[in-house]
MARPAGU-276930 format. One record per residue (C-alpha): x, y, z; residue number from 1. Coordinates in steps of 0.05 Angstrom, whole numbers, always signed. Each point is the difference from the previous one (the first is absolute). Example, Ala and Ser with C-alpha at 12.3 -4.5 7.8 and 13.67 -1.06 7.14 Angstrom:
REM MARPAGU-276930
node xx->+246	yy->-90	zz->+156	num->1
node xx->+27	yy->+69	zz->-13	num->2
//
This chain:
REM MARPAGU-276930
node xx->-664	yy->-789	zz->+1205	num->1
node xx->-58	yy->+17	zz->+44	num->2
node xx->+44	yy->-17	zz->+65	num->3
node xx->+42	yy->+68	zz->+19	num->4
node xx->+36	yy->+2	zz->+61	num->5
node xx->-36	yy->+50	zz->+15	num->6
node xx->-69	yy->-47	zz->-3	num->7
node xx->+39	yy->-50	zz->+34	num->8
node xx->+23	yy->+46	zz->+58	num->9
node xx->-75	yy->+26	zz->+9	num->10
node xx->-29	yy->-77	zz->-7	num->11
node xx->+53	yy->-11	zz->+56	num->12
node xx->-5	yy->+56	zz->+48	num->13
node xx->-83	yy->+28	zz->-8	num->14
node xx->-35	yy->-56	zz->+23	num->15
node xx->+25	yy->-24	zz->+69	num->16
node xx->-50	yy->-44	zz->+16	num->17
node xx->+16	yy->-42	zz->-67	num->18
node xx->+82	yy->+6	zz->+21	num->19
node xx->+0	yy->-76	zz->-1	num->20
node xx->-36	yy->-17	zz->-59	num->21
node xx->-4	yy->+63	zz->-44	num->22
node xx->+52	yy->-37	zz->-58	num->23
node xx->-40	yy->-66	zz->-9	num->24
node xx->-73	yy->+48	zz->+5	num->25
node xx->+36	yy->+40	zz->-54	num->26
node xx->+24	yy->-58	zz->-47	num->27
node xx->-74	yy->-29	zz->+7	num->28
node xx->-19	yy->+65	zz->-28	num->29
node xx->+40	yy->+9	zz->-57	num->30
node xx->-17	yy->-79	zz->-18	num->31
node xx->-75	yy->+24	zz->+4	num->32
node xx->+19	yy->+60	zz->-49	num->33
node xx->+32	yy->-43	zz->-44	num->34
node xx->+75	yy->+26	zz->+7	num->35
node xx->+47	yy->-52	zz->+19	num->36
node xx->+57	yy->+29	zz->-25	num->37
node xx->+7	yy->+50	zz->+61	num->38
node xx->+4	yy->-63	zz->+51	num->39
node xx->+74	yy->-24	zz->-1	num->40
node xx->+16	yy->+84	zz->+24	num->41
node xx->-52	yy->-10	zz->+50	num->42
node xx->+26	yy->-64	zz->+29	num->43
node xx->+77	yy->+18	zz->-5	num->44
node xx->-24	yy->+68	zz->+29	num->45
node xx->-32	yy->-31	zz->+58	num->46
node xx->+59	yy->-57	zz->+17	num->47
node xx->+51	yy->+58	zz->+6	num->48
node xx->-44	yy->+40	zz->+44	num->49
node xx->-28	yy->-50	zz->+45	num->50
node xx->+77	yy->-21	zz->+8	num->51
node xx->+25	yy->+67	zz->+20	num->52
node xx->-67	yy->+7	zz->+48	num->53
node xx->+17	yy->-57	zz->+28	num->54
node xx->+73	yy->+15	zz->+20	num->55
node xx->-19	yy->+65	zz->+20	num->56
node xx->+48	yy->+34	zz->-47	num->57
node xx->-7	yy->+68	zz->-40	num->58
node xx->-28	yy->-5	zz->-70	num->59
node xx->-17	yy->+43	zz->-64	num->60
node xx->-64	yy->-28	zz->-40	num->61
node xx->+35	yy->+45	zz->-53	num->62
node xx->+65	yy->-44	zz->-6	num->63
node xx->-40	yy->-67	zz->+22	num->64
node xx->-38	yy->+8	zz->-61	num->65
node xx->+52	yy->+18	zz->-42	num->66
node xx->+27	yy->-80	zz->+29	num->67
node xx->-64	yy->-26	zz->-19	num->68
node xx->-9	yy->+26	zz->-66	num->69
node xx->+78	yy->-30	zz->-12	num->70
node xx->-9	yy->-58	zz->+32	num->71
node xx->-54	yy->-11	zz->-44	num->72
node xx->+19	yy->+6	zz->-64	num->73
node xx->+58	yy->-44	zz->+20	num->74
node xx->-55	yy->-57	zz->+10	num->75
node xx->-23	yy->+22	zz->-64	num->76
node xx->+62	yy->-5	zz->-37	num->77
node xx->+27	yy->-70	zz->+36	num->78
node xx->-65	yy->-28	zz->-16	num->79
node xx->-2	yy->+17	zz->-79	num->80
node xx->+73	yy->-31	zz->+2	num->81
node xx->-16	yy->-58	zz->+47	num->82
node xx->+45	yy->+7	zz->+48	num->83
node xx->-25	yy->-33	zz->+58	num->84
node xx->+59	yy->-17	zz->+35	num->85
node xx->+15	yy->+78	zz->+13	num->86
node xx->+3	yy->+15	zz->+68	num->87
node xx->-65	yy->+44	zz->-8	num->88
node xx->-37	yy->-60	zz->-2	num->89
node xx->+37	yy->-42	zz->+42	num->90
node xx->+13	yy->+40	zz->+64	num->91
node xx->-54	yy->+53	zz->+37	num->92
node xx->+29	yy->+61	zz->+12	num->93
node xx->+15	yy->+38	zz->+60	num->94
node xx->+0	yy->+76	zz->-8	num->95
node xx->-5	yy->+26	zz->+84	num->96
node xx->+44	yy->-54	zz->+33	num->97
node xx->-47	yy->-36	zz->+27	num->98
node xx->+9	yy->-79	zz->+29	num->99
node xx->+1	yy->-50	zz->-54	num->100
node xx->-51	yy->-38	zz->+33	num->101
node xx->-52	yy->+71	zz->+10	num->102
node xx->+15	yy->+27	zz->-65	num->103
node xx->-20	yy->-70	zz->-35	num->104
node xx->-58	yy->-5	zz->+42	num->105
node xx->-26	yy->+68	zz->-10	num->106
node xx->+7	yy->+1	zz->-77	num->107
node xx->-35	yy->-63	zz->+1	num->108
node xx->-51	yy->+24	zz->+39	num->109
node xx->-15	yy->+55	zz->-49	num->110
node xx->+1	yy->-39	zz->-58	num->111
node xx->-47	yy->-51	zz->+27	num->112
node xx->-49	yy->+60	zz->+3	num->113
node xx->+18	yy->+25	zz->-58	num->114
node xx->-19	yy->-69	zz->-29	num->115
node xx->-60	yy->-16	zz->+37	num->116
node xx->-31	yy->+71	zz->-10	num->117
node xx->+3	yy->-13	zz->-80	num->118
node xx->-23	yy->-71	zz->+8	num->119
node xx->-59	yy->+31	zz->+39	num->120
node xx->-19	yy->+48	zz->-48	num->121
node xx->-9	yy->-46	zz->-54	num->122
node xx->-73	yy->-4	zz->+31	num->123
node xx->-2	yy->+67	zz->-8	num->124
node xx->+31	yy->+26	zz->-68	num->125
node xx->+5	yy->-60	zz->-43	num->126
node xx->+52	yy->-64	zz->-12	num->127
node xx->+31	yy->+38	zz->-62	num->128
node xx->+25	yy->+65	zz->+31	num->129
node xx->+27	yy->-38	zz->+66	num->130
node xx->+44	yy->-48	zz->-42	num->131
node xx->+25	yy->+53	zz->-31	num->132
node xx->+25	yy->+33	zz->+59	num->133
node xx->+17	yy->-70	zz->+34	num->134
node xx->+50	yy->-11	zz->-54	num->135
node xx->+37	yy->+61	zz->+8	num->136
node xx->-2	yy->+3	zz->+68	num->137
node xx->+31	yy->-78	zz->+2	num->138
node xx->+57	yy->+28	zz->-52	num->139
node xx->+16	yy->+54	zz->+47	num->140
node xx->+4	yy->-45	zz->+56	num->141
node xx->+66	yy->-28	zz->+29	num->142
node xx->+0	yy->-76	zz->-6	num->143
node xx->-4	yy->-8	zz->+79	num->144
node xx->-60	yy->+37	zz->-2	num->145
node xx->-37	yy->-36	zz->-43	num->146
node xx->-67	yy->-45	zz->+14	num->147
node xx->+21	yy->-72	zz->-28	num->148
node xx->-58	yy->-39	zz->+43	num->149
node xx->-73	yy->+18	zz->+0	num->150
node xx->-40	yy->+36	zz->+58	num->151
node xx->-58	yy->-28	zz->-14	num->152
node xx->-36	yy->-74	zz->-15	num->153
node xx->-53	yy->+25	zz->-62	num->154
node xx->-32	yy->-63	zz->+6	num->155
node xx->-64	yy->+15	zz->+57	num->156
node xx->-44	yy->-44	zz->-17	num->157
node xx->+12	yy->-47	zz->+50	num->158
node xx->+33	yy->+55	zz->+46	num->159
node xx->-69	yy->+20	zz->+42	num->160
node xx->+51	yy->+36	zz->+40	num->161
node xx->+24	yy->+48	zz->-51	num->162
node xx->-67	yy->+16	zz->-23	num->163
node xx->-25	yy->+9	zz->+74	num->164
node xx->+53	yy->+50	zz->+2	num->165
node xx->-31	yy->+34	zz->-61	num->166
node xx->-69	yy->+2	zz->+29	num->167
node xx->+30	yy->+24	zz->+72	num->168
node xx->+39	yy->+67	zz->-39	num->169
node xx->-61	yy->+7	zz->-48	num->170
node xx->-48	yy->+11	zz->+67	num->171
node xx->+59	yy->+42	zz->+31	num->172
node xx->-3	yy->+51	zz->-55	num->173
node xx->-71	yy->+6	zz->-15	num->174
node xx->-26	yy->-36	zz->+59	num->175
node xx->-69	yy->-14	zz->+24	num->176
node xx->-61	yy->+20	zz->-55	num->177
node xx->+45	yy->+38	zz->-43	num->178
node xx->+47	yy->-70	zz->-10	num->179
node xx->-68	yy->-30	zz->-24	num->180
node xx->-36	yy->+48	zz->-36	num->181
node xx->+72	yy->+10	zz->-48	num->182
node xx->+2	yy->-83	zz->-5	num->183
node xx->-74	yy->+8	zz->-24	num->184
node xx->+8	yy->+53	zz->-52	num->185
node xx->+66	yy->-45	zz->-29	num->186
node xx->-47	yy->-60	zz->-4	num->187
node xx->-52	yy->+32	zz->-36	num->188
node xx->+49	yy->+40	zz->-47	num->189
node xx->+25	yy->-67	zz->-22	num->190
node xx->-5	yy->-69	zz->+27	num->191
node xx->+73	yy->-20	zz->+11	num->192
node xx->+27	yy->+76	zz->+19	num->193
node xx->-6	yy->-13	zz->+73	num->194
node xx->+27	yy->-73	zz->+1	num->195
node xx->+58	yy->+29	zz->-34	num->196
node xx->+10	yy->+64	zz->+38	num->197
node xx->+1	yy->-40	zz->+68	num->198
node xx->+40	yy->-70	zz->-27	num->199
node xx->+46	yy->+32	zz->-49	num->200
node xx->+15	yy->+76	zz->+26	num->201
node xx->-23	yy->+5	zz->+75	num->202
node xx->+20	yy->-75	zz->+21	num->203
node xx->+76	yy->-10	zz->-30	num->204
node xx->+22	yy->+66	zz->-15	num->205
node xx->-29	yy->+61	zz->+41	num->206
node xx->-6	yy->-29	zz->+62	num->207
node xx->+73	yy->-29	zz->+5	num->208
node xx->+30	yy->+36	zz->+57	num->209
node xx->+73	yy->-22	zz->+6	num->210
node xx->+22	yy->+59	zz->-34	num->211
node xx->-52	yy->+56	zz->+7	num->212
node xx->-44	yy->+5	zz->+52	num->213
node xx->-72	yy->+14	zz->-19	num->214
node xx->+9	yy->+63	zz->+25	num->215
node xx->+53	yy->+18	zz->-52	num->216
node xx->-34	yy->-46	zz->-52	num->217
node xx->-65	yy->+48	zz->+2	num->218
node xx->+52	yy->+64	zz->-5	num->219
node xx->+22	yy->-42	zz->-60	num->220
node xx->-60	yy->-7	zz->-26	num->221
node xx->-24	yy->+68	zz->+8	num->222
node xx->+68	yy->+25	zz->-50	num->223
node xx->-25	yy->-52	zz->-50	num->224
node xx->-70	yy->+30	zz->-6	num->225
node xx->+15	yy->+77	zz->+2	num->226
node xx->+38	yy->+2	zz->-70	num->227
node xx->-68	yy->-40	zz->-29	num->228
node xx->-67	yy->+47	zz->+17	num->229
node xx->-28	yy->-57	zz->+28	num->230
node xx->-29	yy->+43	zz->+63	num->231
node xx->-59	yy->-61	zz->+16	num->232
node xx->+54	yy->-47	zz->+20	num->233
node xx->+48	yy->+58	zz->+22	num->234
node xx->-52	yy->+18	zz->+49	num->235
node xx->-10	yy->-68	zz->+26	num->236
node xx->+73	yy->-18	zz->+11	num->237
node xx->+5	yy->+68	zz->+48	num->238
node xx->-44	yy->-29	zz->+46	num->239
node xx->+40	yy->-69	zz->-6	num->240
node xx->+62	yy->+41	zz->+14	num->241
node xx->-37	yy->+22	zz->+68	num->242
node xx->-17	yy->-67	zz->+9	num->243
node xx->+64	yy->-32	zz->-4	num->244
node xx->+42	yy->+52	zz->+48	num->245
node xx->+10	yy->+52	zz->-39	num->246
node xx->-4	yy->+81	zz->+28	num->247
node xx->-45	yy->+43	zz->-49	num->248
node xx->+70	yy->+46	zz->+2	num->249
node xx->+37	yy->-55	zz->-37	num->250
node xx->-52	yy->-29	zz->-43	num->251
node xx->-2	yy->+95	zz->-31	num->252
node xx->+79	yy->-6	zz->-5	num->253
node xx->-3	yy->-55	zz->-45	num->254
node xx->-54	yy->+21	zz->-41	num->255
node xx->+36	yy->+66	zz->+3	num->256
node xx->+60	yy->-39	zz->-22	num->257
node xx->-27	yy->-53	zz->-58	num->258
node xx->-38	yy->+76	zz->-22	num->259
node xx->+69	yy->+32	zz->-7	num->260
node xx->+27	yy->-62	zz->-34	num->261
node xx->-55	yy->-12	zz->-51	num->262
node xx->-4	yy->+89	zz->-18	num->263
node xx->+73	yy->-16	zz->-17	num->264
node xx->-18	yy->-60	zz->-46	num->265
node xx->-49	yy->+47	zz->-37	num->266
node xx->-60	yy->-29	zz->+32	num->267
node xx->-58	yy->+32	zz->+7	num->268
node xx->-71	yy->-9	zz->+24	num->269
node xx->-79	yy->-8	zz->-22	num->270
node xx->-7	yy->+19	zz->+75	num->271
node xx->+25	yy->+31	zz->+60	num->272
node xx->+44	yy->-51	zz->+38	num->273
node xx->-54	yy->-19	zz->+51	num->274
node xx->+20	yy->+19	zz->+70	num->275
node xx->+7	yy->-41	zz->+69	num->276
node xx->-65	yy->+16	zz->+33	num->277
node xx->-5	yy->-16	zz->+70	num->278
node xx->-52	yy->+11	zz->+61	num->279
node xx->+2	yy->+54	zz->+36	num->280
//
């Protein structure tokens, strides 16, 4: 298990500017390094301590990932046996006393970034690895938490709107020259690359913003890249980061973070992980 709770408390607790998002960031990462076996601690993890946050009660990350870990492997167990009608699948718990309504809503609201951010990164790290973490992720997932109706209509080619929208966040990030000069160099590295970069990845999937914002889509992006030594695009996707809201301090803590996560996965690099630069 890479996962500790020690890891966990530090992904938690040393990057405050990512206190909101640090959990999905960190499952994109671990999807990117190919380990989708650490997710379900992650996501259990970070239910039980956005709940306890939330109520303003006293935790231990110590004993809450002890829960995880258990709570786990009773997913794991229920689902080799196929019992599906076991309360763990039927109900969503509530660990801090929270509402019924707020503590649905808020583990809802995790796992729908939890979701998007690994539906995002298929762009980014490949269709293979993200089913693989989809699936356990889903079989982790208390029935009332689960997606059973699509986000998205795939079918744009009569949808001018949707691939507007893909144009409009392709400028954002790169925007003026730079958003041309990259569209170039895909054209000429192969006729359909750029077609299918803006239709199929820009249009329908990146620049969806129900869930994440483009602001936490490009901090998203950046945790997908750092595990792959891919500093051209890295580099690039900074200065979309800028350009979509985000603070040069939060766009270091999560390549601090996805750093961290992908050392820990025995990653390692051609390269130096290039660095933010920005004007003085």
């Amino acid at each position: 298990m890479i996962l500790t709770a020690s890891r966990l408390h530090q992904l938690a607790t040393q990057y405050p500017l990512l206190k909101d998002n640090w959990h999905y960031l960190t499952a994109a990462t671990l999807t990117a390094c190919n380990q989708p076996d650490e997710l379900p601690v992650l996501y259990h993890f970070a239910l039980k301590r956005e709940q306890f946050i939330k109520s303003n009660r006293s935790f231990n990350d110590d004993e809450l990932f002890k829960e995880a870990v258990d709570i786990t492997n009773k997913f794991i167990n229920l689902n080799h046996r196929g019992d599906f009608k076991n309360k763990i699948f039927t109900e969503v718990s509530n660990a801090a006393g929270l509402s019924k309504e707020n503590n649905f809503k808020l583990q809802l609201q995790l796992t729908e970034c939890f979701r998007e951010g690994l539906l995002k990164s298929i762009a980014l790290v490949g269709l293979p690895k993200v089913i693989n973490s989809m699936i356990l992720l889903k079989s982790v997932t208390p029935e009332p938490l689960r997606l059973t109706t699509p986000n998205r209509d795939f079918a744009i080619e009569s949808d001018l709107d949707i691939r507007k929208r893909g144009e409009d966040y392709w400028n954002k990030i790169y925007k003026g020259k730079l958003a041309s000069r990259i569209s170039n160099q895909l054209n000429q590295a192969h006729p359909d690359l750029w077609g299918y970069t803006l239709n199929h990845v820009y249009a329908p999937l990146l620049s969806f913003s129900k869930i994440l914002s483009p602001k936490n889509s490009s901090l998203l992006i950046i945790s997908c890249l750092i595990p792959q030594d891919v500093n051209p695009q890295l580099k690039g996707h900074y200065k979309g980061a800028l350009n979509n809201g985000c603070t040069p301090e939060e766009i270091n803590q999560a390549r601090d973070l996805a750093i961290s996560v992908s050392k820990w996965s025995g990653i390692t690099w051609k390269n130096e992980v290039a660095l933010l630069k920005t004007k003085l």
